[in-house]
Every structure is written in C-alpha cells, then in structure tokens.
N, C-alpha and C positions, 0 to 999 in steps of 0.2 A: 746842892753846893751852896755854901755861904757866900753870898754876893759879895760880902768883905773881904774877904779871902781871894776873889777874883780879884777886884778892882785893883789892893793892895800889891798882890802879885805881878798882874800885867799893868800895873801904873794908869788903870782907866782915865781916873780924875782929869789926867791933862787932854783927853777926848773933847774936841770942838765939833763932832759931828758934821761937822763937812762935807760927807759922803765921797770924798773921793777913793776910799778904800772898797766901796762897795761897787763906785760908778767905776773903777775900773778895772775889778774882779772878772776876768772871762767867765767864770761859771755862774755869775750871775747871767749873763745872757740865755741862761736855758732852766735852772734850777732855782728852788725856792731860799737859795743862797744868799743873806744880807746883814754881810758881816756889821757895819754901823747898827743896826739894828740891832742886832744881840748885844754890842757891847750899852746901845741905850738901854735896853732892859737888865743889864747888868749893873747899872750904874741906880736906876729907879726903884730898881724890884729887892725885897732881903730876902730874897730866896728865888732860886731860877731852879727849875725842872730841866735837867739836860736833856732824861730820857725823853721830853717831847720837844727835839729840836732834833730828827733826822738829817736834818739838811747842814750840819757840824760834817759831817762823812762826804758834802759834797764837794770841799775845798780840798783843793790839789798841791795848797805851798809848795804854791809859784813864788809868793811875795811880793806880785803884783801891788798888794793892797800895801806893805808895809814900805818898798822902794815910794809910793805916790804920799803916805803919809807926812803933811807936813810939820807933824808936834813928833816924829822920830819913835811913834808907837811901834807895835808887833802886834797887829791885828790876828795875823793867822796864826802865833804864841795864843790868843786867847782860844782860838777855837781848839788847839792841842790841847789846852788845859781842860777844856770839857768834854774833850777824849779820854784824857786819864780818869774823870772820875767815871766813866761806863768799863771802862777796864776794869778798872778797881775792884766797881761792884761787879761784874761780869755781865753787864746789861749788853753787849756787844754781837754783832751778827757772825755766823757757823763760822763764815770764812775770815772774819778778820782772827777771831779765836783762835782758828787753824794753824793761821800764818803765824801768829805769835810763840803760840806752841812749840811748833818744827822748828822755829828760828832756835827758842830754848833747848830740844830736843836734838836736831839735829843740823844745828850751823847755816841754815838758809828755810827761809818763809816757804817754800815749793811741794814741802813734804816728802821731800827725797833724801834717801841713805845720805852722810857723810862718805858714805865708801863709794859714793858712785861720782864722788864731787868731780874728779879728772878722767872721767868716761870722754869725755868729748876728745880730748888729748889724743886717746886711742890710732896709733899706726903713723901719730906724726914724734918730728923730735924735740919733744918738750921737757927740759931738765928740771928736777926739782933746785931748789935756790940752794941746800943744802952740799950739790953734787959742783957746783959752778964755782970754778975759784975764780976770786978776781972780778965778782959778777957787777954788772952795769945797773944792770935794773930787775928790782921784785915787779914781776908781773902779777896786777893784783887782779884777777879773771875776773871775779863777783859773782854771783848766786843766777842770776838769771841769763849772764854768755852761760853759766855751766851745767846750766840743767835745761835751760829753753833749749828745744832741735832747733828752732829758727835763728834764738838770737846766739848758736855756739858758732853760726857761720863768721862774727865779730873777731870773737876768741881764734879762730882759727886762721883767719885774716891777718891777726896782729902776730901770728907767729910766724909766717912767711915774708911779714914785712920786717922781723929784728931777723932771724936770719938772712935774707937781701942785704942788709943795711952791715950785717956782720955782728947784733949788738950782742953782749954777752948779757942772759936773762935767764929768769928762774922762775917758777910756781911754789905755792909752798904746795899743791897737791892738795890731795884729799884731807891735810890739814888746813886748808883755809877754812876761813870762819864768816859767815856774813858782816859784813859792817854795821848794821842793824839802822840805816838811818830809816827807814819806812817802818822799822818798829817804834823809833821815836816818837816819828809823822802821827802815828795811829797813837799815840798816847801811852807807849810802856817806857818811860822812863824808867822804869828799873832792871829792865832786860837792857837797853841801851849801854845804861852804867855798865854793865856786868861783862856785857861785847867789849867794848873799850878795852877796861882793864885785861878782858884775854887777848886781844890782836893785840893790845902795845906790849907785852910779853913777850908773843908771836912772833912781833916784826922785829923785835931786838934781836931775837936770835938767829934771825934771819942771815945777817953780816951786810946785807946792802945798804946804801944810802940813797936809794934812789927808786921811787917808787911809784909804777903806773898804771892808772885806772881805765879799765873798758868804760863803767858807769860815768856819767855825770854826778851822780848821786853818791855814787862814794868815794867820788874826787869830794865832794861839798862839804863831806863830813868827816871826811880825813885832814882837810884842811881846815876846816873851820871849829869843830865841833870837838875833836879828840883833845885831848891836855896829856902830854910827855909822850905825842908822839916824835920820836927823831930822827924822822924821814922827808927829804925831798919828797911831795909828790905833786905828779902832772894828771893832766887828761891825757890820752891817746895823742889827739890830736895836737896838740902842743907838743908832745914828744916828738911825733914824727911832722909837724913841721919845720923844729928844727933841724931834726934827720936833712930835709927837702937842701935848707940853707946851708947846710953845712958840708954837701957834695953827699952824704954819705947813704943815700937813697935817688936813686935816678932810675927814670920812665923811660924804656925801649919800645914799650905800645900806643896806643891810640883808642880813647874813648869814646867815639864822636856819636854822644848824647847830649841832648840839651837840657842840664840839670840845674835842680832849687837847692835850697838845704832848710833845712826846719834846725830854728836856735832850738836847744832843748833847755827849758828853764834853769836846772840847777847847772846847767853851764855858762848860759849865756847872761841873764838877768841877776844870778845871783854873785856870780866872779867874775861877771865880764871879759869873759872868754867868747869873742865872737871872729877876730879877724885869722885866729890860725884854721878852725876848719872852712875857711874860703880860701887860705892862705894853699890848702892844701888840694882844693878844687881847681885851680885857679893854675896849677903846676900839672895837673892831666892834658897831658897832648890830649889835642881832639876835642876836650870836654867845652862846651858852651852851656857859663853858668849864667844863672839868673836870679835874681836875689827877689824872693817875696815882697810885696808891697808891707804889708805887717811882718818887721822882719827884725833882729837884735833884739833892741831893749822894748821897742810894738811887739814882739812875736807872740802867737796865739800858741796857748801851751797846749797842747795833745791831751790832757787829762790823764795822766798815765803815774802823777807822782803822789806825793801825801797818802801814800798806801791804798790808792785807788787802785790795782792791778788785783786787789784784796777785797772789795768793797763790791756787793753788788749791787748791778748798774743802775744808774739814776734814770730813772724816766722823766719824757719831760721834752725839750726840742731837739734839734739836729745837734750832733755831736760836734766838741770841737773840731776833732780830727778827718770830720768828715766835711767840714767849714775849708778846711788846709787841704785836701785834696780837691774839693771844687774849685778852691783858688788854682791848686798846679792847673787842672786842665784849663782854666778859662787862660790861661799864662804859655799855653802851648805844651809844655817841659814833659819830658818821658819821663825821667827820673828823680824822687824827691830823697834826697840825700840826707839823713840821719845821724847823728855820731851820742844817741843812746838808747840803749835795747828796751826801754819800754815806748821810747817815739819812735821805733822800728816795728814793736809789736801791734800800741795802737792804731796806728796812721796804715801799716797794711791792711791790718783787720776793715779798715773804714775804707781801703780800694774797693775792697766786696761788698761791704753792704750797701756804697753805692754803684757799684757795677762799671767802675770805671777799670777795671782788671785789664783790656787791652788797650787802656792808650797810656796807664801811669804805672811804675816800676817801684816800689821803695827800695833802699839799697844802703848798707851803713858805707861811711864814708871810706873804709877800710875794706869793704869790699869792691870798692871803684879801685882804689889805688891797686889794687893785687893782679884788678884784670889791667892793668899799664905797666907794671914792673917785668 
C-alpha cells in the first residue's frame, strides 16, 4: 500500500497521537490491536506491508476509537482501508473469502440458498410485503434471524408481537437481500456498492414507508450508509416501544426475572439508541432490571461486529463477552437481555465456555416481551 494514498484518504496528517483511540479500543485489552500505532507507521513509513499486520481483523467497529477521537479522525476507516487492499489482492483468510462470496452469490455471508431465506417463517403467518395492502411496515429479517436456528427465535418474536399489536407488515421473502454492511467492515467496498444499488431497487417496489430492522447493524447502514434510500427506518426496539406508548401493545403476563441488557454497539454508541430498549424492559410486569456498570456509551462490545462472526478467533486473553457475563453474575441477574443477534450469539456462546449455564440466561429482548404478552 502507498502510505500516501493512506494518509491522503483517511486524512492521517491531522493525527496528534494522543492515544486515546487506542487507550480506549476494548480489543486492545486482549489482542495485539494498536490502532495509533498503525496510523504512526503510516504516517513515517512509504510503504506499509498490510499482510504483516494480522491484528487489522482484530477491530470490531465499535468506533470506540473514532467517537474518543479529538481531531474528528475515523481511525477504524483506516483499518478498513487495509482490509480492502488484502481483498483486492486475495491475501484473506478461507472464511472471510467464503463470506464474501455467498454474500455475492447468494444474498447473505452464511452460505445458504437464497431459496431457503423464509424457512424460518414456516407454519407461522408471515405475508410477503407484496400481498399486504395498505402495509405499515417492511419487516427487514436480515441474514442471520434467517438462517441462524438460534437467532430465528428474534424473527419469530417480532412476528407475534406486530400481530398482538395488530400492525399491518410484510417480508420481501426469499427475496431479501443482505445489507452487506459486514461486507464493508471486512473491506469489499465493491460488493457493498453493488447491495445498495440492488435493496434500493428492492425496497422501492416494495410500496411501504416504513421500515424495520431485527440487526442493529443494518439499522446503521440503512440509515447511515445507503444514498436514495426512501424509507423510514427503525430498530425493533424503537418500533415497539413506541407500539408500548401508544397503547397499542400491552402485557397480560409477568416476567419476574432479574434482567441486564447489553448496548449493542452499532445501536447504542453509534445512533444513540440506548433508552428505548430499557424503555421496553422497564414496561415487563415482573421484570427487575439492572443496568451494567459499563453500560450505554461505556459499554463493552461483544466482539461480534466488523465481520468478526467471519474471522477466525483471535487468541490471546479472556473474551469480551465473557468479561460481560462475569460482570452479570458478579450483579446477581438471571437474564442478560440482548436486542442483536450476533450479542445473542456471542455472549451465549461465552455462558458455556465459562460454565455459568445455570445461573445466566441470554435472551433477546423480544423474546422477553412475547413471554408477557
């Protein structure tokens, strides 16, 4: 890579090495991950060697480092940019390759048919967006409630709660298309581009105005990222806690768990989206919540974003996620309440490997709400 062509692009020059993008990086607490440091060798060096910087795969943009930045850089932009050139050249590891492929190939990173996208759906009443007149809201599933067995229990969740509530809602089915933002994360800004322009196609002809996401991650990039798209879109959670205020969702049951919630980064840190999924804990008869000590714009991210679900694992200390579950138990709490499906996959996955399986539950937050309706 031409070090010129870095610094020019992500605007190095105005770097005052500070460190606070590094000092407050979560993955630097366990990995050889030190963002200021790359960007100084980027800045000294005319020439940088990506392929010997592993530790570019082990940033999760959070944007931790870019929110603490005080010259208004995009530290974790630079480390994307030394993603695309190992794409490019194809210096990239089996599984990120994979993911990128199937995304191109077949509408989601997972490696599964397009045909099997609305399997989960199977035996409930889930209307194509095409069949709904008058329809409320595109329900946008996303790749991983659709093909994860764990995380369809999400998907499934939010269709029991727009039917309760009465909303009029649709799928596009097994024509949905991934959002592609973890193709970004990883560095293919040209499969990126290519997703775009086919879901903004997509959701035109969709007829809704209104449009809502299971992911955090592709609320982020629906809203932030896309250009002509012309849709409302929410998180879940902001959906239905409006639903909560507006009468049109109400609890006949009783939760009585003592529950956390994990912000998940690209909802919480990056949209500051933090008070509707408590907004919506908060309204469970029964439920007694408890808010993380490192919690909102402190919260410790799960490791689970910037195409790490793709990425194999980083050796090296204790896991975040398994950081956030020693915190629940030292906190008492049964249940650490989730609202997206890769801080539902990680943070289980981290019940077991530290053996906390009978005292901590994970649970997305839509599946609390279904056992109270």
């Amino acid at each position: 890579m031409k070090t010129q062509e870095l610094v020019r692009d992500f605007e190095l020059l105005g770097c005052i090495q500070c460190g606070r993008c590094s000092g407050g990086c979560p993955m630097s607490l366990r990995t050889g991950l030190n963002v200021r440091r790359l960007i100084y060798e980027a800045l000294v060096r005319d020439t940088m060697e990506v392929r010997e910087k592993p530790e570019i795969w082990d940033c999760t943009t959070c944007l931790t480092c870019t929110t603490r930045c005080p010259k208004a850089l995009e530290p974790s932009s630079v480390l994307i940019g030394m993603r695309s050139v190992l794409v490019e050249s194809g210096r990239i590891q089996p599984t990120i390759r994979d993911a990128l492929e199937s995304t191109f190939k077949h509408g989601n990173p997972w490696d599964r048919g397009r045909n099997k996208r609305s399997e989960w759906a199977e035996g409930l009443d889930v209307p194509n967006i095409a069949e709904v007149n008058d329809a409320e809201v595109l329900f946008y599933v996303g790749c991983t409630p659709a093909y994860d067995t764990r995380a369809q229990g999400i998907a499934k969740a939010m269709v029991e709660v727009f039917h309760k509530a009465g909303v009029r809602f649709g799928t596009l089915g097994n024509d949905e298309n991934c959002c592609a933002s973890e193709a970004r994360r990883m560095g293919e800004e040209g499969l990126f581009e290519m997703m775009v322009e086919e879901n903004v196609e997509l959701f035109k002809e969709c007829g809704a105005e209104q449009m809502v996401t299971t992911s955090p991650h592709c609320y982020n990039t629906f809203t932030n990222e896309y250009e002509g798209l012309d849709l409302q879109v929410q998180h879940y959670t902001q959906f239905v806690a409006g639903l909560i205020e507006e009468g049109r969702l109400n609890f006949s049951g009783e939760v009585n768990k003592i529950v956390t919630y994990q912000d998940p980064c690209f909802l919480g840190k990056q949209n500051g989206v933090f008070d509707e999924p408590r907004a919506i804990l908060k309204n469970i008869p029964g439920l007694d919540f408890r808010d993380f000590d490192r919690s909102r714009e402190r919260s410790l991210c799960c490791e689970g974003g910037g195409g790490r679900m793709w990425v194999e694992a980083t050796t090296g200390g204790e896991r975040l996620a398994e950081v956030r579950v020693k915190d629940a138990v030292e906190m008492g709490v049964e249940v650490i309440a989730t609202a997206c499906p890769f801080c539902l996959l990680t943070i289980e996955d981290a019940v077991k490997t530290t053996g906390h399986e009978e005292e901590i539950q994970v649970m997305d937050i839509m599946e609390l709400v279904t056992q109270a309706i």
